[in-house]
LOMINU-106766 format. One line per field, with one value per residue: x, y, z of N, C-alpha, C in turn; residue number from 1; residue in one letter. Coordinates in nm, 3 decimals. Layout:
BEGIN
n_x	[X  ...]
n_y	[Y  ...]
n_z	[Z  ...]
ca_x	[X  ...]
ca_y	[Y  ...]
ca_z	[Z  ...]
c_x	[X  ...]
c_y	[Y  ...]
c_z	[Z  ...]
pos	[NUM  ...]
code	[a  ...]
end
This chain:
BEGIN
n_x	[3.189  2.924  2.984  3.116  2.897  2.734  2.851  2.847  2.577  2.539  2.685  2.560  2.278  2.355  2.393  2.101  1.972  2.069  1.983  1.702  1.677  1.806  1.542  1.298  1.386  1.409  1.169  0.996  1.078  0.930  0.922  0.801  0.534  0.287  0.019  -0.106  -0.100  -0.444  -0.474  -0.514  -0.624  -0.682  -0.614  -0.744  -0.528  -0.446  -0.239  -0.179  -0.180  -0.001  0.058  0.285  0.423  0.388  0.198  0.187  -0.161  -0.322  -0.560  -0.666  -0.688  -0.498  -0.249  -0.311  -0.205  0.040  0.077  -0.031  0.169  0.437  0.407  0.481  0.332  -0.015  -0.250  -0.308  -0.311  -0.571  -0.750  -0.789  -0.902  -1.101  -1.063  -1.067  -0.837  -0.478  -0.229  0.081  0.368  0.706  0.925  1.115  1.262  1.238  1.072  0.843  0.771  0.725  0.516  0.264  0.070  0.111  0.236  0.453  0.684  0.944  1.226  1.458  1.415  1.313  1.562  1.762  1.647  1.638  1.906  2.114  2.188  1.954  1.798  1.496  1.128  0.877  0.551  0.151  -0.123  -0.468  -0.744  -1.083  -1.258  -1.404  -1.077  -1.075  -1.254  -1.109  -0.888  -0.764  -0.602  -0.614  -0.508  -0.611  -0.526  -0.528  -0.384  -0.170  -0.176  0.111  0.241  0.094  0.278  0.542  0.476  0.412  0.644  0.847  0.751  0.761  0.986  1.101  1.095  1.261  1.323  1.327  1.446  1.266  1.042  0.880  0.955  0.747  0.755  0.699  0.521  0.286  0.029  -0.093  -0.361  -0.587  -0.555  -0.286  0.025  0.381  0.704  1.010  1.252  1.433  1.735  1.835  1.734  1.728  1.817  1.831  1.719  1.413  1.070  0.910  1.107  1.120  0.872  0.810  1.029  0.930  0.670  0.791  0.951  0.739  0.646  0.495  0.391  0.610  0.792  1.096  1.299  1.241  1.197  0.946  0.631  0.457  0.562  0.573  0.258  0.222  0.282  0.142  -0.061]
n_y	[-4.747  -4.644  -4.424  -4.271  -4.252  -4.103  -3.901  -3.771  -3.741  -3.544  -3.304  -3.303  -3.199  -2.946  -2.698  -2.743  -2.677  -2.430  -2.236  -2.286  -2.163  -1.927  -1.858  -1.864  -1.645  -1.428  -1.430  -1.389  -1.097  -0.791  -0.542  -0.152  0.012  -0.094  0.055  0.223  0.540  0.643  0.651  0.959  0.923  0.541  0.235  -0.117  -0.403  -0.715  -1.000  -1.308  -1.647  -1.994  -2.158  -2.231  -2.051  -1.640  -1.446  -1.081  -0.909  -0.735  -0.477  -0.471  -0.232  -0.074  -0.158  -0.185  -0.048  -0.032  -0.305  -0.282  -0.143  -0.306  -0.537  -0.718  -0.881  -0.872  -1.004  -1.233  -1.094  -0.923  -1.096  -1.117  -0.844  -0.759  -0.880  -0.889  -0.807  -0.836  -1.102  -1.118  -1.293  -1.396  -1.653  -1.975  -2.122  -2.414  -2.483  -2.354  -2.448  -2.732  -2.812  -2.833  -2.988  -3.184  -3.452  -3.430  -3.242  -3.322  -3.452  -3.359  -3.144  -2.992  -3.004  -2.847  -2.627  -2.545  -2.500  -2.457  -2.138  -2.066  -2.008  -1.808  -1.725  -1.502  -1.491  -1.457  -1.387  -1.381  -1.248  -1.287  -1.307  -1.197  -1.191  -1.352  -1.517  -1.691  -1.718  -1.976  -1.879  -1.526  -1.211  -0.879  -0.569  -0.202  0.038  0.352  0.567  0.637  0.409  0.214  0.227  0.175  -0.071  -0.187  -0.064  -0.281  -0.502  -0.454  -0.451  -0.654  -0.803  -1.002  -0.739  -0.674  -0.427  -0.300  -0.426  -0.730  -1.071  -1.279  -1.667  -2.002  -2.181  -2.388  -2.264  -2.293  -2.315  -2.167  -1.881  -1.767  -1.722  -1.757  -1.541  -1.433  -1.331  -1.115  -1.220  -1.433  -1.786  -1.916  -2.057  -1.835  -1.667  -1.639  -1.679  -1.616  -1.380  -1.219  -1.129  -1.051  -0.846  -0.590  -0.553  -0.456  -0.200  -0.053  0.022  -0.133  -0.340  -0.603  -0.918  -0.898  -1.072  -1.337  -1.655  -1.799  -1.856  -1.822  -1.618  -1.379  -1.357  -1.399  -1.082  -0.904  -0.609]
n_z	[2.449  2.510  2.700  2.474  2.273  2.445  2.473  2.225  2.166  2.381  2.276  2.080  2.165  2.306  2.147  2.030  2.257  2.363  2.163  2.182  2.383  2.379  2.248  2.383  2.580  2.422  2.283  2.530  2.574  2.560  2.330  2.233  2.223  2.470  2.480  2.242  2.136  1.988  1.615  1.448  1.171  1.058  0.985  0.936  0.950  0.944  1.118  1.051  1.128  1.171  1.353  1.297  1.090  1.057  0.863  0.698  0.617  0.432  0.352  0.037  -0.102  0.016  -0.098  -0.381  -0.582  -0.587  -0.646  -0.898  -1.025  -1.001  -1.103  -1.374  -1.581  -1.599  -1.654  -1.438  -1.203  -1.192  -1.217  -0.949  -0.868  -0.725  -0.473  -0.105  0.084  0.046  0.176  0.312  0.302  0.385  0.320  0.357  0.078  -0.055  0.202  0.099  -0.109  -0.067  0.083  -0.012  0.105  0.402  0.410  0.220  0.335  0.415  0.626  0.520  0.391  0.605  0.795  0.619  0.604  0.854  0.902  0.726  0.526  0.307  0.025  -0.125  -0.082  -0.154  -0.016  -0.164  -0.143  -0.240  -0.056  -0.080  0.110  0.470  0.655  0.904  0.861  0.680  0.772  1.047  1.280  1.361  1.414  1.478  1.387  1.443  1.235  1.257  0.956  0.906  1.013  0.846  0.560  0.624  0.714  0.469  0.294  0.465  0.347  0.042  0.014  0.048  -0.140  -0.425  -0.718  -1.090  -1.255  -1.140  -1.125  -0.956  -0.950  -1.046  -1.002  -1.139  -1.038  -0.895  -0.637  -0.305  -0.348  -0.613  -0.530  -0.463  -0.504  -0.558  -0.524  -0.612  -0.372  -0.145  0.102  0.319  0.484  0.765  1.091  1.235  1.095  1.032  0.932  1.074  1.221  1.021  1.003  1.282  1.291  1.109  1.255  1.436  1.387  1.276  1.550  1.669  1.958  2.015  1.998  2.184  1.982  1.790  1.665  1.656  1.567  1.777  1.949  1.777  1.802  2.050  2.181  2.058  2.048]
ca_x	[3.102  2.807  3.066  3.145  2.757  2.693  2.935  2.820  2.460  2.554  2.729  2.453  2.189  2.402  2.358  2.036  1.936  2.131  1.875  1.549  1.664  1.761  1.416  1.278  1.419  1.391  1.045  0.960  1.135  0.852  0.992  0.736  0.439  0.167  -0.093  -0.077  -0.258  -0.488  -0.401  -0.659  -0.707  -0.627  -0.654  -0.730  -0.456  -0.424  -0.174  -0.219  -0.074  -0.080  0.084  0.418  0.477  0.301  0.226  0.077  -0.293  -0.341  -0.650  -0.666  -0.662  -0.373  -0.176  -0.339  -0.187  0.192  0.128  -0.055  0.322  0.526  0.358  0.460  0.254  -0.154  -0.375  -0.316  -0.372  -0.716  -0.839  -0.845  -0.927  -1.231  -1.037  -1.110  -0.769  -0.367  -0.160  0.211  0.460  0.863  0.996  1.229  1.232  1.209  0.951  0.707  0.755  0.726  0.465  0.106  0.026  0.208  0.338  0.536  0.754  1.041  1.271  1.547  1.349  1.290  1.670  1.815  1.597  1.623  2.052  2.161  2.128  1.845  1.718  1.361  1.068  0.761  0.420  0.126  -0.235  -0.566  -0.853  -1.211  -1.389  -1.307  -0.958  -1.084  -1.326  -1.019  -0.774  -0.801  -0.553  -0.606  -0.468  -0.670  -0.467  -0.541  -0.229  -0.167  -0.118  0.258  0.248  0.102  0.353  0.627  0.468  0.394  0.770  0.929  0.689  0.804  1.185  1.152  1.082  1.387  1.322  1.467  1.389  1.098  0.887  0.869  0.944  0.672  0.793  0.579  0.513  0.167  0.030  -0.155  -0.475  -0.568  -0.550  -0.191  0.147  0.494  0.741  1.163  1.274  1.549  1.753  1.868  1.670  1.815  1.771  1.809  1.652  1.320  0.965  0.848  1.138  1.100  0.722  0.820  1.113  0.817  0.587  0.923  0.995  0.555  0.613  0.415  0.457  0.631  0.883  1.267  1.359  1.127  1.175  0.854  0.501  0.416  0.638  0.477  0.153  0.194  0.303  0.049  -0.131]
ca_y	[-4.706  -4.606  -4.281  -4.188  -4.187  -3.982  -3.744  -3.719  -3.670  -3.409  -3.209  -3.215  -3.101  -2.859  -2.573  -2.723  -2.636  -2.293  -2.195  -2.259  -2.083  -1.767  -1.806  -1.822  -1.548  -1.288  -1.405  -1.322  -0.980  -0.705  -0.396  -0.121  0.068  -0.148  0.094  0.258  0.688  0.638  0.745  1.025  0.756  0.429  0.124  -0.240  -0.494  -0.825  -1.072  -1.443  -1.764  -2.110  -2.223  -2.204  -1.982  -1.586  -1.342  -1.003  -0.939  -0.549  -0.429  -0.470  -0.032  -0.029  -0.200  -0.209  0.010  -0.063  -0.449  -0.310  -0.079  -0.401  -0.641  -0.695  -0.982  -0.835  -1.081  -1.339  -0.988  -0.832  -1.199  -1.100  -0.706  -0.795  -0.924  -0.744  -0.804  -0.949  -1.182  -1.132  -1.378  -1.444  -1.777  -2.084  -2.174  -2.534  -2.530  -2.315  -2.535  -2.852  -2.808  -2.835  -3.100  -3.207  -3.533  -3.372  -3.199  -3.459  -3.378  -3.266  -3.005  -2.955  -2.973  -2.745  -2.490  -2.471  -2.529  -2.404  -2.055  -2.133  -1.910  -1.762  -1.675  -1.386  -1.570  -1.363  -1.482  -1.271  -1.327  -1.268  -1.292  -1.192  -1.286  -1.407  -1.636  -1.723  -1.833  -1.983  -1.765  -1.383  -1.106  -0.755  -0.425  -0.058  0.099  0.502  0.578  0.644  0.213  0.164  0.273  0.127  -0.209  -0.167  -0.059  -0.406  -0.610  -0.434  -0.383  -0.817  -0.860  -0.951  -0.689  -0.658  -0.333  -0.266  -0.563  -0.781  -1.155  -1.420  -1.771  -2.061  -2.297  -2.383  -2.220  -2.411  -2.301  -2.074  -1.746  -1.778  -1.688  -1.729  -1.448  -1.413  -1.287  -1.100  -1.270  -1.614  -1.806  -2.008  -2.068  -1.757  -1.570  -1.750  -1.647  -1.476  -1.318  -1.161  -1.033  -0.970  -0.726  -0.528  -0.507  -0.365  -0.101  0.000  0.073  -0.230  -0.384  -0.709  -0.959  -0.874  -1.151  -1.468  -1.715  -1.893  -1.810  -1.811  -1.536  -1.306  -1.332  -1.374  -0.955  -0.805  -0.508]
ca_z	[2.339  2.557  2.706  2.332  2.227  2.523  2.445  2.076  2.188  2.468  2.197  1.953  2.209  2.396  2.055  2.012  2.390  2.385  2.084  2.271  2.522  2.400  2.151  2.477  2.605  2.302  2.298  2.632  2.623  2.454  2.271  2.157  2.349  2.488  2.473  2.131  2.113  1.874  1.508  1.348  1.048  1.049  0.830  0.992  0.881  1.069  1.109  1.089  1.177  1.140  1.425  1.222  1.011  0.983  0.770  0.707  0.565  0.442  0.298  -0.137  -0.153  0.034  -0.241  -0.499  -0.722  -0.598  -0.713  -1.092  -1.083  -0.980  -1.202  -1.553  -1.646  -1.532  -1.643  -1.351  -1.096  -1.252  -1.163  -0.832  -0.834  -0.646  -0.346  -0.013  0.103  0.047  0.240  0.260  0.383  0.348  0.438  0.296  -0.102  -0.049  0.240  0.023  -0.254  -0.061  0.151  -0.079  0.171  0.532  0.358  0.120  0.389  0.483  0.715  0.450  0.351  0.742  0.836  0.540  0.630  0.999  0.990  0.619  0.494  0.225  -0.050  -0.027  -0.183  -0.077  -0.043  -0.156  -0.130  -0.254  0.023  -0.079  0.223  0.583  0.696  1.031  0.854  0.569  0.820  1.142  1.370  1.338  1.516  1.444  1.394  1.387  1.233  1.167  0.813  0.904  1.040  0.711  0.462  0.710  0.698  0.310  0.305  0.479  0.249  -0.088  0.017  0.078  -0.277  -0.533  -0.811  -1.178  -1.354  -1.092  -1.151  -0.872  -1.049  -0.991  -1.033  -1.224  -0.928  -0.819  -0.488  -0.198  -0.429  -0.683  -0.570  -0.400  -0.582  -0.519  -0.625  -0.572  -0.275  -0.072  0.206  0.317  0.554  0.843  1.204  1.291  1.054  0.996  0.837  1.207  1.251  0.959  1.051  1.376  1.227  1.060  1.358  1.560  1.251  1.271  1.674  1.760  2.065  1.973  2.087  2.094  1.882  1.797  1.560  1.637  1.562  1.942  2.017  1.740  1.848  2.218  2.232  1.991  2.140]
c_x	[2.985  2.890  3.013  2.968  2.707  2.717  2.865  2.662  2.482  2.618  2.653  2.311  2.198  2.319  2.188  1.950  1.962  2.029  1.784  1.516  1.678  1.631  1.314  1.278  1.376  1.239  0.957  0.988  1.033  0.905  0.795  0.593  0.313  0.025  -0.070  -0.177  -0.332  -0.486  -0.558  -0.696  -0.623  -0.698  -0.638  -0.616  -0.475  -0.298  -0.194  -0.119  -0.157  -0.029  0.248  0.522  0.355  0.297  0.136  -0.037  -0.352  -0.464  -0.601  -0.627  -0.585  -0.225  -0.211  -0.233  -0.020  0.172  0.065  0.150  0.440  0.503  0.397  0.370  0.107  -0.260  -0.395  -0.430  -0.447  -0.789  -0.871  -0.873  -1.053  -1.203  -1.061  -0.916  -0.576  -0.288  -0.040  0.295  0.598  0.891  1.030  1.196  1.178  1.090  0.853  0.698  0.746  0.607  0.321  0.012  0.186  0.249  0.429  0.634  0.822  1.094  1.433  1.527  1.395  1.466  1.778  1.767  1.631  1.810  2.174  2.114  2.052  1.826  1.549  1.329  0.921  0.600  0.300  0.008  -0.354  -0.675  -0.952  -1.277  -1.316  -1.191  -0.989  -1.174  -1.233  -0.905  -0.819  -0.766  -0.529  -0.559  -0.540  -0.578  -0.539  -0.456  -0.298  -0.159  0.071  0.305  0.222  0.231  0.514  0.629  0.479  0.587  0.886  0.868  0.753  0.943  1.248  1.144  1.199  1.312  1.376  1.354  1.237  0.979  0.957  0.872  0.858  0.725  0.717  0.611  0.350  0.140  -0.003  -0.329  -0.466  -0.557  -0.421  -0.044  0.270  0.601  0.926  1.183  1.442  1.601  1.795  1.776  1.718  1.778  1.744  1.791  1.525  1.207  0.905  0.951  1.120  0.919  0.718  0.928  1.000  0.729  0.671  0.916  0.851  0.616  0.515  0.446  0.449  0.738  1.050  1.340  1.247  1.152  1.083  0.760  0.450  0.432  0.612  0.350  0.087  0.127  0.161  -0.057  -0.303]
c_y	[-4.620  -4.452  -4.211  -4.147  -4.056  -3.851  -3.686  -3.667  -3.543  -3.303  -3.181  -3.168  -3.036  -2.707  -2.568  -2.660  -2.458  -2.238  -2.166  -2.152  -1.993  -1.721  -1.813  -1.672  -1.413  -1.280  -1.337  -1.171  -0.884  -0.604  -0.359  -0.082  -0.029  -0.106  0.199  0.410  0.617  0.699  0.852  0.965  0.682  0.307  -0.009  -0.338  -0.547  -0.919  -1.244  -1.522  -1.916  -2.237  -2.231  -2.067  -1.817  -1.482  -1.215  -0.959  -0.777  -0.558  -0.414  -0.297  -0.003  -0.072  -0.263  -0.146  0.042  -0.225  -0.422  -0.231  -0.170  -0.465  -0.618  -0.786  -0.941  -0.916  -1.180  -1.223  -0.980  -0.965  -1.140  -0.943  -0.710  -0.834  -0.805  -0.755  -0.907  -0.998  -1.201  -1.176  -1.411  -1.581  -1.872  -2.143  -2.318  -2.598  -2.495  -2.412  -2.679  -2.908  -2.780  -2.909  -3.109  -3.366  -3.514  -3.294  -3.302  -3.353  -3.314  -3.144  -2.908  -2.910  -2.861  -2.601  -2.448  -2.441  -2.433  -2.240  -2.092  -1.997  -1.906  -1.723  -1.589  -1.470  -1.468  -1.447  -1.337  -1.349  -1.215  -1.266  -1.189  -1.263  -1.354  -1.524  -1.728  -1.796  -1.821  -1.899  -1.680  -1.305  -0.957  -0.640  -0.309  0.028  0.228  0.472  0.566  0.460  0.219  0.153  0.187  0.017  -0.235  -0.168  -0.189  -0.493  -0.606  -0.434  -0.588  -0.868  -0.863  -0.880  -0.691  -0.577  -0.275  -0.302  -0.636  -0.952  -1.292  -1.565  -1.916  -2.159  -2.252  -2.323  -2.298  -2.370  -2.174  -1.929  -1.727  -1.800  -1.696  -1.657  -1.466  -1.306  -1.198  -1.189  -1.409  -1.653  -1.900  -2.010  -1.925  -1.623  -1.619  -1.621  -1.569  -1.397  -1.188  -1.037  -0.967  -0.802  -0.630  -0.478  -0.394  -0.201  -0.037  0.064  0.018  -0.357  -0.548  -0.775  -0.881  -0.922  -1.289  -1.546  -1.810  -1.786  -1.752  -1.652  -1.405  -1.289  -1.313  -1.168  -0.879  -0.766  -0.579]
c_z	[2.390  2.622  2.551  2.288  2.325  2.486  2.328  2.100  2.285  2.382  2.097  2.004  2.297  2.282  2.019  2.145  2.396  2.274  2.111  2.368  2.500  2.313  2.230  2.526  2.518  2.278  2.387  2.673  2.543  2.448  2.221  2.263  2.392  2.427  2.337  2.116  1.984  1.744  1.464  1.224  1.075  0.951  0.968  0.928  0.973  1.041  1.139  1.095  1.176  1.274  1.383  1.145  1.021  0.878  0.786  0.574  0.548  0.308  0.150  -0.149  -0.084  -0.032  -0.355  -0.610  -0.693  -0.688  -0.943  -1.107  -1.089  -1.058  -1.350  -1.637  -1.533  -1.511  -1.535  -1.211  -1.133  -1.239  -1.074  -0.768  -0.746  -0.517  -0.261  0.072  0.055  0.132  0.201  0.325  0.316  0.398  0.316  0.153  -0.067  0.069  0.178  -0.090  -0.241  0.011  0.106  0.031  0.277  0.481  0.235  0.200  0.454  0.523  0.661  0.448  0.507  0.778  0.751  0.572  0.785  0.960  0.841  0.604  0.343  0.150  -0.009  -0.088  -0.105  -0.145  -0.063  -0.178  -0.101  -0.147  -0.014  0.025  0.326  0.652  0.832  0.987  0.732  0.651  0.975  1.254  1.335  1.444  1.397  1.462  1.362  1.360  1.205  0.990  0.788  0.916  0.896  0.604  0.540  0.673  0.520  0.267  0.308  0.392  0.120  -0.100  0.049  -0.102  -0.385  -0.681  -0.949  -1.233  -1.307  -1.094  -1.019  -0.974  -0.986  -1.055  -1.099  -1.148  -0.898  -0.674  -0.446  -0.283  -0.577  -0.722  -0.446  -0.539  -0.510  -0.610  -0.538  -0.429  -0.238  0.032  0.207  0.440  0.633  1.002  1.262  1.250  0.984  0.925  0.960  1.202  1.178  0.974  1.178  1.366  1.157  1.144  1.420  1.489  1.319  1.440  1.735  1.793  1.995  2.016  2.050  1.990  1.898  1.685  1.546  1.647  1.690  1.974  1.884  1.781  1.970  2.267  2.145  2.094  2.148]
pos	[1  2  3  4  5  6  7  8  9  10  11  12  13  14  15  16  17  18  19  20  21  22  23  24  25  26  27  28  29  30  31  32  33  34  35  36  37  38  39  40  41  42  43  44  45  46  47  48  49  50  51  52  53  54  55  56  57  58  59  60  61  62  63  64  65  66  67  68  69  70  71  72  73  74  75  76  77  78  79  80  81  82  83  84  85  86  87  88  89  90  91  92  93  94  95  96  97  98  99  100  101  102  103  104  105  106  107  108  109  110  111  112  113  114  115  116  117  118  119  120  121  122  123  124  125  126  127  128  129  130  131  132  133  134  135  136  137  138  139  140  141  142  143  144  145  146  147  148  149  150  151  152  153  154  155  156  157  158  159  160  161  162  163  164  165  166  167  168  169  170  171  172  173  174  175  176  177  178  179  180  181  182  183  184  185  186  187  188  189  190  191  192  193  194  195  196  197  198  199  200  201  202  203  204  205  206  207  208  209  210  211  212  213  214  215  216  217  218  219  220  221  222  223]
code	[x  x  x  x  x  x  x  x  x  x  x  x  x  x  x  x  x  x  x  x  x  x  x  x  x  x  x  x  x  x  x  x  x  x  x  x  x  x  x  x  x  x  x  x  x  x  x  x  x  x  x  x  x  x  x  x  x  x  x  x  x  x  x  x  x  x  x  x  x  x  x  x  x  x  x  x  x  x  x  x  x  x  x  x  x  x  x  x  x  x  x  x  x  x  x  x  x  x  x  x  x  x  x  x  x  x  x  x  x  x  x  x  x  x  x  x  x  x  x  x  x  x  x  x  x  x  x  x  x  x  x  x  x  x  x  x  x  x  x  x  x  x  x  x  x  x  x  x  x  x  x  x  x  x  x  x  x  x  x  x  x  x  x  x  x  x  x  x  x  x  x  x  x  x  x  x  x  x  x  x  x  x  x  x  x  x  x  x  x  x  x  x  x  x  x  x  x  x  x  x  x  x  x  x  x  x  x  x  x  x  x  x  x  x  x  x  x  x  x  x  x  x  x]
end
């Protein structure tokens, strides 16, 4: 009996071992120029993190006036026309929707998402202040205009559309100036909520890991 368990554990943390290692690996490998010319304008965006999961954080006048053209329902947006910036993140239907609080995430939730392909929804969150004083881990960017529109680009091309509205869903956020909207994509081990931001950095031409599906391994490479 004590063989047979062996066996059954050595076979269920052989794939989970072979995972680490190449998210290891892809992490450690950097694509994308270190040292970046400087653009003749640029716009600050940053990228944050929570230790899990990140997202990106672009100045309010650099989409403003794609989210009044996406939006069909206004009055929720023109609350927050006053924000100085938005916060845009992809990642797993059932962790965004389970996760108001860290006892509300069981490990269903947890195991569907890492092992299933999962549906998915685009997190979007207006910040009033400074994002470095709004969330705890920041990363500072100076993109070109050409980065901009790039990054702007993978954000709007993640969104499921119908008829050129972008469709927000009627679920509470983690407060009140946080939305969740339909998405593209499936979400699964090995296509997670970094990889997805790190795929975006890669696209911009900033230096970022080869492949990462952890937070770490986004933020390690940034210039």
């Amino acid at each position: 009996m004590l063989k047979i368990i062996k066996k059954i554990l050595f076979f269920i943390s052989l794939p989970i071992f072979a995972y680490l290692l190449i998210a290891f690996i892809g992490s450690a490998i950097p694509t994308g120029s270190k040292a970046l010319p400087p653009p003749v304008t640029c716009t600050p965006v940053y990228i944050m993190s929570n230790g899990f999961h990140t997202e990106f954080i672009l100045p309010m006048g650099a989409v403003w006036d794609s989210l009044e053209a996406k939006v069909s329902d206004k009055a929720w947006l023109n609350r927050h026309q006053n924000a100085s910036h938005v916060s845009f993140g992809w990642g797993d239907e059932g962790f965004f929707l389970h996760s108001y609080d860290s006892t509300n995430i069981g490990l269903g939730v947890l195991a569907k998402a890492g092992l299933l392909p999962s549906p998915t929804l685009m997190h979007l969150t207006f910040v009033h202040n400074d994002p470095e004083k709004h969330y705890i881990n920041t990363h500072f960017l100076s993109v070109s205009d050409e980065q901009l529109q790039i990054l702007k680009s993978h954000i709007w091309a993640s969104f499921a559309e119908e008829q050129g509205k972008i469709q927000r869903i009627k679920a509470r956020g983690y407060g009140s100036k946080d939305y969740f909207f339909e998405a593209k994509g499936r979400y699964h081990a090995f296509n997670t909520c970094n990889n997805w931001t790190n795929k975006g950095l890669k696209a911009a031409g900033i230096r970022n890991a080869l492949w990462t599906p952890f937070a770490q391994g986004v933020m390690w490479h940034l210039p």
